[in-house]
MILUM-122090 format. One record per atom (N, C-alpha, C): residue number from 1; residue in one letter; atom name; x, y, z. Coordinates in pm, whole numbers, plus 50000, padded with zeros to 5 digits. Layout:
<sites>
  vexdren  lopa  lose      X      Y      Z
      NUM     A    CA      X      Y      Z
...
</sites>
This chain:
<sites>
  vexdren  lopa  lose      X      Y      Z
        1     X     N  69593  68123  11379
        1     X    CA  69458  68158  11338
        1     X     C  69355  68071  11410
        2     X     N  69388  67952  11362
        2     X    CA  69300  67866  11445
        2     X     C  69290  67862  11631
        3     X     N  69371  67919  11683
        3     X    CA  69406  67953  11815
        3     X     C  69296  68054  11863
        4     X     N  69339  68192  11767
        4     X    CA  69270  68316  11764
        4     X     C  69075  68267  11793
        5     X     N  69052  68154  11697
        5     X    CA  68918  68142  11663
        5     X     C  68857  68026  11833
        6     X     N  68923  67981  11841
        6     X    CA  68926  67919  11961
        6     X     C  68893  67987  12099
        7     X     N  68944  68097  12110
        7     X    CA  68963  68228  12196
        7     X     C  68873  68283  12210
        8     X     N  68803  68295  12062
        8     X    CA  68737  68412  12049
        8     X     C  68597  68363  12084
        9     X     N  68570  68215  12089
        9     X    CA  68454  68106  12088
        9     X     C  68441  68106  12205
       10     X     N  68559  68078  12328
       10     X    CA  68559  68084  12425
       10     X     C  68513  68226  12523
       11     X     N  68553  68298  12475
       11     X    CA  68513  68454  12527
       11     X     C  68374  68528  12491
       12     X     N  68293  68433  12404
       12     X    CA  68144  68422  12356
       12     X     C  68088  68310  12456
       13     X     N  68156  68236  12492
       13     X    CA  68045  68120  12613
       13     X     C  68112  68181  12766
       14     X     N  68204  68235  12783
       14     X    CA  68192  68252  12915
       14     X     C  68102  68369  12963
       15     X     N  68047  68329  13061
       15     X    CA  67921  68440  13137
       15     X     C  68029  68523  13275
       16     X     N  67996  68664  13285
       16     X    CA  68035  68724  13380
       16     X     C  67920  68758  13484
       17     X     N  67951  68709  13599
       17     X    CA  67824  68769  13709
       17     X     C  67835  68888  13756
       18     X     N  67770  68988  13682
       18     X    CA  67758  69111  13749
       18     X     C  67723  69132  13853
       19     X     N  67755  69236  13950
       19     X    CA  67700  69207  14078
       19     X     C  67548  69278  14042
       20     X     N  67466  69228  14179
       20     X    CA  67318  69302  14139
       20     X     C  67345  69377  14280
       21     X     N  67300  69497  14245
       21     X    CA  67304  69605  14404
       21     X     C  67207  69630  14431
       22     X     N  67087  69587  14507
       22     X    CA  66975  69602  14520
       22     X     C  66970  69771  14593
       23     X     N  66830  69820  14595
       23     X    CA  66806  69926  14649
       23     X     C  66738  69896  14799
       24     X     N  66789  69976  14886
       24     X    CA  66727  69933  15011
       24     X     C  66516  69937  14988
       25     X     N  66442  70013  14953
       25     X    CA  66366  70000  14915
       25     X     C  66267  69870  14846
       26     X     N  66327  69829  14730
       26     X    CA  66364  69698  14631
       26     X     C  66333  69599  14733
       27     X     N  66418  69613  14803
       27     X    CA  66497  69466  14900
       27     X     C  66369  69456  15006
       28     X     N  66333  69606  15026
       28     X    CA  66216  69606  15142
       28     X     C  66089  69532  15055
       29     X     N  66061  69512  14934
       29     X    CA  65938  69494  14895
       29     X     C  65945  69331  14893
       30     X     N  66090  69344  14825
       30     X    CA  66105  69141  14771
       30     X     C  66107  69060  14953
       31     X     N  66151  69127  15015
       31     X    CA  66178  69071  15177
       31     X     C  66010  69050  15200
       32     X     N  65945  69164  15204
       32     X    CA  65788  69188  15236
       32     X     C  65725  69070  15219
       33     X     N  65748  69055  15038
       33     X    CA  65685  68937  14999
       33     X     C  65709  68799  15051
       34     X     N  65814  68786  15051
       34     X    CA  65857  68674  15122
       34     X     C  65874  68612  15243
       35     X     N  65786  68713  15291
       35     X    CA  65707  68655  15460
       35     X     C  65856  68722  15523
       36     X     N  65937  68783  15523
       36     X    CA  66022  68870  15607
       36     X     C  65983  68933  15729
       37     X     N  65890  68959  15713
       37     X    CA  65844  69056  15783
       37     X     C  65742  69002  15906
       38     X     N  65843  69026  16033
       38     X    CA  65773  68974  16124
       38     X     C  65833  68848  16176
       39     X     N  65900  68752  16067
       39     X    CA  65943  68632  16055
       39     X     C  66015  68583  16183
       40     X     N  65945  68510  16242
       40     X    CA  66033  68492  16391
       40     X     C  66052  68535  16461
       41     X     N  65958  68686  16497
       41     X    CA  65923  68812  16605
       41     X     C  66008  68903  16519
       42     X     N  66071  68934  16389
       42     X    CA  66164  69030  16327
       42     X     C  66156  69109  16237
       43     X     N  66131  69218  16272
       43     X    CA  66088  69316  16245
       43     X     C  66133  69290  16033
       44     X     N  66056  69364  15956
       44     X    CA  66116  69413  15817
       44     X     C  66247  69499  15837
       45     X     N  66230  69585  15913
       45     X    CA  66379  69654  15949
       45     X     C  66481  69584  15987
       46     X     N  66432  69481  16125
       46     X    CA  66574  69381  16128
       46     X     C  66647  69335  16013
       47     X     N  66542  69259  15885
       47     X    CA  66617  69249  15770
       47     X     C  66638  69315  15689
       48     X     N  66631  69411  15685
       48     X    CA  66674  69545  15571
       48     X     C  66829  69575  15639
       49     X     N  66861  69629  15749
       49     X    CA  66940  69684  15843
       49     X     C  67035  69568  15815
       50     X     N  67028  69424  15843
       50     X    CA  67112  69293  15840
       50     X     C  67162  69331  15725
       51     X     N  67066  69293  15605
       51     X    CA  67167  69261  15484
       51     X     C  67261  69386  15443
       52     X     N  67218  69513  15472
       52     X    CA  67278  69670  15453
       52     X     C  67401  69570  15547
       53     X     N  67425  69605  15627
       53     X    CA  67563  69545  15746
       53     X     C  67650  69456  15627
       54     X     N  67568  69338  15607
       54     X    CA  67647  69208  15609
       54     X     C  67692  69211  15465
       55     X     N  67550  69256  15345
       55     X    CA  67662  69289  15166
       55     X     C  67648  69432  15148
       56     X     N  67616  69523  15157
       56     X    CA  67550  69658  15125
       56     X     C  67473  69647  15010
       57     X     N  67359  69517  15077
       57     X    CA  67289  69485  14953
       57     X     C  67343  69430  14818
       58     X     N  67441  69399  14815
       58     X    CA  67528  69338  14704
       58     X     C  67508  69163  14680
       59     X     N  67421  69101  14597
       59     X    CA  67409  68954  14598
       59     X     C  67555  68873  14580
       60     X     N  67649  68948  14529
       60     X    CA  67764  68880  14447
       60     X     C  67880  68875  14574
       61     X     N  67854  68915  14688
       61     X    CA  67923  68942  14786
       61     X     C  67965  68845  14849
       62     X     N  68120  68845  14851
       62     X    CA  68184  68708  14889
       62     X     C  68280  68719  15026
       63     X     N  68249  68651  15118
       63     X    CA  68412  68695  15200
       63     X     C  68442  68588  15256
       64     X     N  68576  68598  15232
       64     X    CA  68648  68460  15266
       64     X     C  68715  68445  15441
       65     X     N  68653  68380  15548
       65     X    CA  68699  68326  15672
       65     X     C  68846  68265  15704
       66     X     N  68907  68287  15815
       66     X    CA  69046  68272  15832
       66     X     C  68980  68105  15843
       67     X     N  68910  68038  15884
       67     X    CA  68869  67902  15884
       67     X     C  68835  67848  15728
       68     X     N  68859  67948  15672
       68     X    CA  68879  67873  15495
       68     X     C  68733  67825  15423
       69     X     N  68620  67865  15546
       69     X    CA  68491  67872  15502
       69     X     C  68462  68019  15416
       70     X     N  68361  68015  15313
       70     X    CA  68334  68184  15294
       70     X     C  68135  68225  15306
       71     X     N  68195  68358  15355
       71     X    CA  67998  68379  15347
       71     X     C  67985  68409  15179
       72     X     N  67822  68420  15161
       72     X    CA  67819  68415  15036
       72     X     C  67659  68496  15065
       73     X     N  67702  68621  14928
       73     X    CA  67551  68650  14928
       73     X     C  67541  68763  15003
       74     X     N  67336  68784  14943
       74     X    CA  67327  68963  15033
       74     X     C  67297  68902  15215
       75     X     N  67307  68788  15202
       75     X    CA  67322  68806  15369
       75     X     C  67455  68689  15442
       76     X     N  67529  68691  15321
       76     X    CA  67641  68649  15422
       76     X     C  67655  68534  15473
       77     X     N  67576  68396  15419
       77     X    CA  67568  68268  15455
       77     X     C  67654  68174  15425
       78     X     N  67736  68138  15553
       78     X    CA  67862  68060  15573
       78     X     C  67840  67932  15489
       79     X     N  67939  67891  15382
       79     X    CA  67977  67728  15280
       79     X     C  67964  67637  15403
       80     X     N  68041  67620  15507
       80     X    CA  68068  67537  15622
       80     X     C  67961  67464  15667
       81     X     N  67835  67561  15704
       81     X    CA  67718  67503  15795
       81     X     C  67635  67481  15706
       82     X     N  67580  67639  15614
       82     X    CA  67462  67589  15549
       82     X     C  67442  67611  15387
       83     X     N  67547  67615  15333
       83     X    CA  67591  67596  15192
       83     X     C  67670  67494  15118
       84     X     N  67622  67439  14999
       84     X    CA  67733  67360  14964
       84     X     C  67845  67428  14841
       85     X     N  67956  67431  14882
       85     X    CA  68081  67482  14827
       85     X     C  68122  67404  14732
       86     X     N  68238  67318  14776
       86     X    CA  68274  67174  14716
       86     X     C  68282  67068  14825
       87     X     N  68337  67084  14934
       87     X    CA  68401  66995  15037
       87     X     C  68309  66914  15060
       88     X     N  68291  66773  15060
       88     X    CA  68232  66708  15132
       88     X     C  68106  66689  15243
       89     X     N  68238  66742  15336
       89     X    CA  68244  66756  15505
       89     X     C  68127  66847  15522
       90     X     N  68071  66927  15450
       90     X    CA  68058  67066  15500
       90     X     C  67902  66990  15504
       91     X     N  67808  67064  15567
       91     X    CA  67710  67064  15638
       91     X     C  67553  67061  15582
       92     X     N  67588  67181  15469
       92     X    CA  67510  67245  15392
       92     X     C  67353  67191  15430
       93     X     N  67316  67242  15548
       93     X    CA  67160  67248  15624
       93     X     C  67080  67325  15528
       94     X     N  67112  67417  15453
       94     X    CA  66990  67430  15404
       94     X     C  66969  67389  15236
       95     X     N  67021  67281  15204
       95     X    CA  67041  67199  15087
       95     X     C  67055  67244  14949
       96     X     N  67130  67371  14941
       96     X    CA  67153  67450  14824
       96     X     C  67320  67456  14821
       97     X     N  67313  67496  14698
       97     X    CA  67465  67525  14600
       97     X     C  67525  67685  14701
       98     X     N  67609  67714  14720
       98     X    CA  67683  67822  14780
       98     X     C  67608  67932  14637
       99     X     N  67642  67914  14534
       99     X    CA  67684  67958  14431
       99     X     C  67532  68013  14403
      100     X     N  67404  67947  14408
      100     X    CA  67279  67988  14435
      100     X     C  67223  68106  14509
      101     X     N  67327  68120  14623
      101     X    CA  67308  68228  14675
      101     X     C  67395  68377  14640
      102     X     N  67443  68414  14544
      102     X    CA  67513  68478  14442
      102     X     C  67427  68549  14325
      103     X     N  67278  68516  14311
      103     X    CA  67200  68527  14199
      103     X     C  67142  68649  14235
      104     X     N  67047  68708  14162
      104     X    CA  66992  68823  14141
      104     X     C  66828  68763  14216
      105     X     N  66813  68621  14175
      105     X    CA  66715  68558  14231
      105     X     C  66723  68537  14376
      106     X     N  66640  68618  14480
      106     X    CA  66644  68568  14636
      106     X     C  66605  68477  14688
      107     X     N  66556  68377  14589
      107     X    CA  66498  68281  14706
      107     X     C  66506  68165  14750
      108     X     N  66653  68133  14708
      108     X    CA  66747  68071  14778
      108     X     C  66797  68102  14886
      109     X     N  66835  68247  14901
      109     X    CA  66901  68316  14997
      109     X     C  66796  68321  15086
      110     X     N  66695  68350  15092
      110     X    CA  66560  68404  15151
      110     X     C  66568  68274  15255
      111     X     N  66497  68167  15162
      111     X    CA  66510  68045  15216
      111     X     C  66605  67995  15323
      112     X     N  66714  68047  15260
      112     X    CA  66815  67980  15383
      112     X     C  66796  68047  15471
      113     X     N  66794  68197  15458
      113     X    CA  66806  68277  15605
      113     X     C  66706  68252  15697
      114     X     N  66607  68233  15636
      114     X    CA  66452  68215  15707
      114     X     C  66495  68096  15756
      115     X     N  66542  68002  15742
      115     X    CA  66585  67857  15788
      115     X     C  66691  67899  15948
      116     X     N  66790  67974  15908
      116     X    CA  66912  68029  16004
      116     X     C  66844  68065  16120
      117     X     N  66731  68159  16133
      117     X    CA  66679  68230  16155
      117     X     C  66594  68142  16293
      118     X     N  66562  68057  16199
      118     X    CA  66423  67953  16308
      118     X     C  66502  67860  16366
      119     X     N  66632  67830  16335
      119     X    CA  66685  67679  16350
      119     X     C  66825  67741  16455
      120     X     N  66837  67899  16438
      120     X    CA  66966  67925  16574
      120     X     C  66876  68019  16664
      121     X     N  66978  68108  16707
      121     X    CA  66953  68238  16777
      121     X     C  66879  68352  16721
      122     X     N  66756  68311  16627
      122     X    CA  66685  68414  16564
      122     X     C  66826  68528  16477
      123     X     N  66830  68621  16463
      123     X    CA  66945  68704  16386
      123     X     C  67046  68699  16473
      124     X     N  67092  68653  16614
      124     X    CA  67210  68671  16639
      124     X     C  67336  68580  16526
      125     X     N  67294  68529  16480
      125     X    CA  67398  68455  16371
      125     X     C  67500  68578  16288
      126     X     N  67421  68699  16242
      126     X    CA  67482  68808  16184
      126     X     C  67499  68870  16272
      127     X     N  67668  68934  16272
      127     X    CA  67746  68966  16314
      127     X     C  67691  69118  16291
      128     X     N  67656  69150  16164
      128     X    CA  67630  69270  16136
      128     X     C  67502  69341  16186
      129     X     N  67405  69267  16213
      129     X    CA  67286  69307  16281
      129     X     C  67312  69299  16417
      130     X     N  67382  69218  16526
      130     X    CA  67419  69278  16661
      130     X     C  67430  69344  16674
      131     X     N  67561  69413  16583
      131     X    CA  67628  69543  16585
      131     X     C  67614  69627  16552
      132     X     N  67472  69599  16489
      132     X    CA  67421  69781  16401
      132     X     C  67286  69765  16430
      133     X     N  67193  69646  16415
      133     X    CA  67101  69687  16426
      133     X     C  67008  69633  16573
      134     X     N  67041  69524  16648
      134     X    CA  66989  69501  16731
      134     X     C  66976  69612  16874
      135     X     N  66852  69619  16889
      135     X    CA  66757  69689  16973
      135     X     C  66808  69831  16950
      136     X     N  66755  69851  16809
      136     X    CA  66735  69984  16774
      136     X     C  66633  69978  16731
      137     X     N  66580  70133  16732
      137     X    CA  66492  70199  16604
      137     X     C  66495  70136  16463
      138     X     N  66453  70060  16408
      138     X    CA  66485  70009  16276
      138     X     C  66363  70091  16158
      139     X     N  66262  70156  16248
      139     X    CA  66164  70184  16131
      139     X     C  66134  70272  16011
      140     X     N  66328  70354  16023
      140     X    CA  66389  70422  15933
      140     X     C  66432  70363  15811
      141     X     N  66459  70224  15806
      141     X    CA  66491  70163  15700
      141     X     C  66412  70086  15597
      142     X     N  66267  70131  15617
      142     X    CA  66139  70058  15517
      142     X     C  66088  70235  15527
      143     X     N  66144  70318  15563
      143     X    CA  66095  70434  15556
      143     X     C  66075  70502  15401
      144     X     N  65975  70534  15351
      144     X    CA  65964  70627  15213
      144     X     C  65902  70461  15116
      145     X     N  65923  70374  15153
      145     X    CA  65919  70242  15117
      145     X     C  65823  70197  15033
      146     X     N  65691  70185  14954
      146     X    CA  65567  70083  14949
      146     X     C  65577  69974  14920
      147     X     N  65566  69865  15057
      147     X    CA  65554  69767  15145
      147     X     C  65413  69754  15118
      148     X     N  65375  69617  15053
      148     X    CA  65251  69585  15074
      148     X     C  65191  69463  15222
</sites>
């Protein structure tokens, strides 16, 4: 009995992170706001198109590297360089929790990317925007949109 009640206390404090699936739209307005747009010669489409590639808009989006680093988040930002995970060693340049970038809240994520962004190869860092969206048409993806 007393076990049962224990259990049942426990399954009342643990929190589940739902994923949040943003709408490409959504994502176009919160990006807007947040100086996205333009950010480092890059287009609002460059970052709409990126994060579509890298979570399909999914904040809770995790993937784990054969180097035992993982990206984290709707844009995929490596524990290793610029997140802190647990390890030590690791780098974490843009001075946040891995786990921060997982939230429904962007602007951690925002932050860092905008950091990635100015501090490497502008978006060549995502793998997923080379490959899908660089030097295209992007102005389909803020399309139907209101973007202030």
């Amino acid at each position: 009995m007393k076990a049962a009640s224990i259990l049942a206390l426990i399954s009342c404090l643990v929190t589940v992170t739902e994923p949040k699936v943003y709408t490409r739209c959504k994502l176009a307005k919160i990006f807007s706001r947040a100086g996205l747009d333009n950010y480092q010669g890059f287009s609002l489409g460059n970052w709409i198109c990126m994060a579509y590639y890298e979570s399909h808009y999914n904040t809770t989006a995790q993937t784990k590297l054969e180097d035992g680093s993982i990206d984290y988040g709707i844009f995929q930002i490596n524990s290793f360089t610029w997140c802190r995970h647990a390890k030590l060693q690791e780098k974490n340049h843009c001075h946040v929790a891995c786990s921060a970038l997982l939230t429904d809240d962007l602007t951690d994520a925002i932050i860092c990317a905008k950091k990635i962004a100015k501090e490497t190869e502008g978006m060549n860092y995502w793998q997923g925007w080379k490959k899908h969206c660089e030097g295209k048409d992007l102005s389909e993806w803020k399309k139907g949109c209101e973007v202030s």
